[in-house]
C-alpha positions as CSV (number, residue, x, y, z in Angstrom):
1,X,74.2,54.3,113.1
2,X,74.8,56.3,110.1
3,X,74.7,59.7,111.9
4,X,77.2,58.5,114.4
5,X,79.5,57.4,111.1
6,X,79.6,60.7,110.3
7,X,80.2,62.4,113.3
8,X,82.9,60.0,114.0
9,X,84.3,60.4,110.8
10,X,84.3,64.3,111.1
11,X,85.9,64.0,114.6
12,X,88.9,62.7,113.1
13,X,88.9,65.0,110.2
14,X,89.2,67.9,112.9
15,X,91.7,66.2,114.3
16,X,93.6,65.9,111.5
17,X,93.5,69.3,110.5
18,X,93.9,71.5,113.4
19,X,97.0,72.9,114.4
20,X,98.6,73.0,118.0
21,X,97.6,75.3,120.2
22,X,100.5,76.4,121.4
23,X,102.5,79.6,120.8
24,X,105.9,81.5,120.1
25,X,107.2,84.3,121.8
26,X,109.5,86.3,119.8
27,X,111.5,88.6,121.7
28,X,113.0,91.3,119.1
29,X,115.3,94.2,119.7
30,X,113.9,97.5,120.1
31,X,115.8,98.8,116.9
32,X,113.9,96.1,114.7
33,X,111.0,97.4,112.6
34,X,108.7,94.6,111.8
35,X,107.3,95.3,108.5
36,X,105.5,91.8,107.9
37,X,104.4,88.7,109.8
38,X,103.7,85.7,107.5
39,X,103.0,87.8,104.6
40,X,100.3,90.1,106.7
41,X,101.4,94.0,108.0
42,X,102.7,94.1,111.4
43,X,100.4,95.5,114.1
44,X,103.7,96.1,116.5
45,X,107.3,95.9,116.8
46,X,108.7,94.3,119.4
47,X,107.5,90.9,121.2
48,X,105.1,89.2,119.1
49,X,103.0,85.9,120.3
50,X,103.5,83.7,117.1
51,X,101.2,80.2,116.0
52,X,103.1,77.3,116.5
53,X,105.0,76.1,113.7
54,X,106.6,77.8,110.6
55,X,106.7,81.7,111.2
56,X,108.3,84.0,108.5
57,X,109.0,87.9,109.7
58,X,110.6,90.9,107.7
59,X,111.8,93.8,109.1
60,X,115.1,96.4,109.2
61,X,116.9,97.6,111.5
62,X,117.0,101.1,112.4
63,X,120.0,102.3,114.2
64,X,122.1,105.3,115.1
65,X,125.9,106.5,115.8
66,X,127.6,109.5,116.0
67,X,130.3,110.5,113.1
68,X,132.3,112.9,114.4
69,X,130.0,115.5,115.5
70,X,127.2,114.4,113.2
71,X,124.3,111.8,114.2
72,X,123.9,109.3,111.4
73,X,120.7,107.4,110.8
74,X,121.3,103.6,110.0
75,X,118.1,101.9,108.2
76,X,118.6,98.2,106.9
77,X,117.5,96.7,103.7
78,X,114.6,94.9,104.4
79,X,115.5,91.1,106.4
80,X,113.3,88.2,106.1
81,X,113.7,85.6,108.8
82,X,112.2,81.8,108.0
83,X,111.8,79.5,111.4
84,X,110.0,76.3,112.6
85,X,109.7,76.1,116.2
86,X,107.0,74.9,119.1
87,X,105.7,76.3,122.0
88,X,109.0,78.1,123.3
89,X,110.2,81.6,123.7
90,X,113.2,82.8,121.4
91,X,115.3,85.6,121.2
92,X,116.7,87.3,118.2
93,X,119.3,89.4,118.5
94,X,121.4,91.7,116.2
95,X,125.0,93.4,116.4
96,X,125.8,96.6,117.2
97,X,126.1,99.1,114.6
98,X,128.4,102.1,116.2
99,X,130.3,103.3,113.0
100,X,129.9,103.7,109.4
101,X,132.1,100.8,108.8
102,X,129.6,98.4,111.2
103,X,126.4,99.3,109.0
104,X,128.7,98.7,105.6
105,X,129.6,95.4,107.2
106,X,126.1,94.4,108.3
107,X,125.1,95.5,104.6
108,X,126.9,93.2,102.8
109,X,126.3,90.2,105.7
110,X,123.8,90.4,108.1
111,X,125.0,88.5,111.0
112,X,121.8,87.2,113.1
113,X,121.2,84.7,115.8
114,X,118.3,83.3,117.3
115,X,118.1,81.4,120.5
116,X,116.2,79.7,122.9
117,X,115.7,80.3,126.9
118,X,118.4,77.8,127.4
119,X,121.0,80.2,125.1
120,X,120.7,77.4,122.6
121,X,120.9,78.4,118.8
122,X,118.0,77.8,117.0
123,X,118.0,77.4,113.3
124,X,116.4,79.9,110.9
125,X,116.4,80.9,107.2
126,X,117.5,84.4,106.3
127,X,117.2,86.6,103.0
128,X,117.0,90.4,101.7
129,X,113.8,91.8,100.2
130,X,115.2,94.0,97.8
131,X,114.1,96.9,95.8
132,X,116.0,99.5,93.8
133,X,115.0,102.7,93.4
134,X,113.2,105.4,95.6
135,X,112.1,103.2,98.8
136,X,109.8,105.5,100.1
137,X,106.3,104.6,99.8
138,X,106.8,101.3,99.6
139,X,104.4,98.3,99.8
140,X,105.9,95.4,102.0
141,X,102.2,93.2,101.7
142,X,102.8,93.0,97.8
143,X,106.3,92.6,97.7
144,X,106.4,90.0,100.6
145,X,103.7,88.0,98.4
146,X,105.5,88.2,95.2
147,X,108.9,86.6,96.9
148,X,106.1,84.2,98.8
149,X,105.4,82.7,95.7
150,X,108.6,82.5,94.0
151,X,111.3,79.7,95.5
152,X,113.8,82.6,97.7
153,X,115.6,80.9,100.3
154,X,113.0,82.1,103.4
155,X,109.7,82.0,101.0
156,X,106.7,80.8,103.1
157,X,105.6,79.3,99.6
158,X,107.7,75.9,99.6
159,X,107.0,75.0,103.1
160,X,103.6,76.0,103.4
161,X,102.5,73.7,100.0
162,X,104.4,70.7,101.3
163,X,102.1,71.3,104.7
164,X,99.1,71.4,102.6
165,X,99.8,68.6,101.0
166,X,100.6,66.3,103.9
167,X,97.8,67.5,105.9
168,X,95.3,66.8,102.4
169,X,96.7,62.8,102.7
170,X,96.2,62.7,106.1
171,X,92.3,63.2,105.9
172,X,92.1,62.0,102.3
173,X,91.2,58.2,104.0
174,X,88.5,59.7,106.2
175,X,86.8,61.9,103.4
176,X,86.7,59.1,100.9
177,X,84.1,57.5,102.9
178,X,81.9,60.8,103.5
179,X,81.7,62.4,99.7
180,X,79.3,65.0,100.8
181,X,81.6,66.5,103.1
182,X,85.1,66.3,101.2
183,X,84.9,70.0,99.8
184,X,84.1,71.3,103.0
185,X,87.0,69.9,104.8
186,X,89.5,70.7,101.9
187,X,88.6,73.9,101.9
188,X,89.1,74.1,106.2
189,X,92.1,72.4,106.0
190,X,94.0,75.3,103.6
191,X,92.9,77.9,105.4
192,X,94.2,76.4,109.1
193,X,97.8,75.7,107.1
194,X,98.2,78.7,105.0
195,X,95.9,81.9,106.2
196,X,98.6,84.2,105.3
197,X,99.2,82.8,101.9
198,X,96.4,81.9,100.2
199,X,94.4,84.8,101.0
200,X,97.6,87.4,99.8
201,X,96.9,85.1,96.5
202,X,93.5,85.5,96.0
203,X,94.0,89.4,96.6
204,X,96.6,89.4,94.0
205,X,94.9,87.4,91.6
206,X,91.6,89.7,92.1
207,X,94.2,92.9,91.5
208,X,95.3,91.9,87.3
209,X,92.0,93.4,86.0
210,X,92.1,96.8,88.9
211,X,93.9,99.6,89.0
212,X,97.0,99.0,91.8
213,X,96.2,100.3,94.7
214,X,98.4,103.6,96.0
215,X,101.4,103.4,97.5
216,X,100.6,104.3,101.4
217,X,102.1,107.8,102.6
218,X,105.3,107.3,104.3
219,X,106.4,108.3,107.7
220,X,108.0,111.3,108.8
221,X,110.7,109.5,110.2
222,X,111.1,107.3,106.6
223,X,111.7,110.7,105.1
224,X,113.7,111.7,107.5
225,X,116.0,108.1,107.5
226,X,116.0,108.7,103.1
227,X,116.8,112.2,103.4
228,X,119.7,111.1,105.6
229,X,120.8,108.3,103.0
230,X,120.4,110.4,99.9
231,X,122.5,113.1,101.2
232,X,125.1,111.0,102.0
233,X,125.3,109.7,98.5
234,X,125.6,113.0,96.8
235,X,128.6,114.3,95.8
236,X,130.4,118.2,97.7
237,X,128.3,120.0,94.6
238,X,125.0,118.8,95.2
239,X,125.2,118.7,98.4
240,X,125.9,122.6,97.8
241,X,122.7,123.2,95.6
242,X,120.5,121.1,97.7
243,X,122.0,123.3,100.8
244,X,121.3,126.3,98.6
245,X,117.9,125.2,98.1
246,X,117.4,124.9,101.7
247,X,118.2,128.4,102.6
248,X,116.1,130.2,99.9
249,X,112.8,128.3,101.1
């Protein structure tokens, strides 16, 4: 009788805990870079198949128009993008970006929309990951964590503890009967919510007493997309020396 307490008991534990099964397709456009996917690197651009429930992205969007007889590079700050939805398929989609006065005006307000199969909007959280200085090198795992656990407008950090917590008083009935069990299922319950989160935590709390790791090599086409942007901030004269530059090498 006492065995069949405790499987009984951890039967509704598991139940308790795990999370639907069901997934999210996220259709992006083909100019979206993904950078991050709930705080972990992106493996692809494009579609990705999502767990149901809260889903946080970051990416830019890379884009290109012609300037008079020049082709101009377009890269975006970095966008993060916040949403809660169920076993659906979305869509999100961004403007076009045909002139030097479309990328100022998507610079200084991102206009996004997401929507359903039905061409119903769906509602989302949005933000900037923003760093000054030289962008190239940079490491989107760490600075996605850092804004995690601050309270930014699409942080995975406010939602995810409030899941945590819910999902801890849901079993805490169930576990107060079976003491030998109750670190077990703590433990298995943070890690179904939060994978994302809590292991970018540990990581970070394991780098204070290491050297930081080295900024990964950027791409040819990030140098290609800053080399674009930096020239276009320089002035007629340094455009001149860094032309002169050029020619000597």
């Amino acid at each position: 009788m006492k065995y069949q307490s405790i499987l009984c008991a951890t039967a509704l534990m598991l139940v308790a805990v795990q999370p639907a099964t069901a997934d999210v397709n996220l259709n992006l456009p083909k100019n979206a870079e993904v950078l991050t996917v709930n705080g972990k690197p992106a493996v692809k651009s494009g579609n990705l198949v999502l767990a149901d429930g809260i889903n946080q992205i970051a990416f830019r969007y890379a884009a290109q128009y012609r300037q008079q007889a020049d082709s101009v590079h377009y890269l975006s700050d970095v966008l993060i993008v916040r949403f809660d939805a169920s076993a659906q398929t979305l869509t999100l989609t961004l403007p076009g970006i045909n002139s030097a006065r479309d990328a100022k005006k998507f610079d200084e307000s991102p206009k996004l929309t997401l929507s359903n199969t039905q061409d119903e909007a769906v509602s989302f959280t949005s933000d900037k990951l923003i760093k000054n200085g030289i962008q190239l090198g940079r490491d989107f795992e760490h600075e996605i964590l850092q804004y995690n656990l601050s309270n930014h407008p699409a942080s995975l950090n406010l939602t995810m503890n409030t899941a945590t917590t819910q999902a801890n008083d849901a079993i805490a009935p169930v576990l107060a009967s079976q003491p030998q069990i109750r670190q077990t299922a703590a433990v298995t319950s943070t890690n179904l919510i939060a994978p994302a989160v809590m292991s970018s935590a540990a990581a970070a709390v394991n780098d204070k007493g290491q050297q930081t790791t080295p900024a990964t090599t950027p791409s040819q086409t990030e140098i290609s997309q800053m080399l674009d942007y930096w020239y276009k901030q320089a002035n007629d004269s340094t455009k001149a020396s860094f032309k002169a530059k050029i020619n000597k090498e």
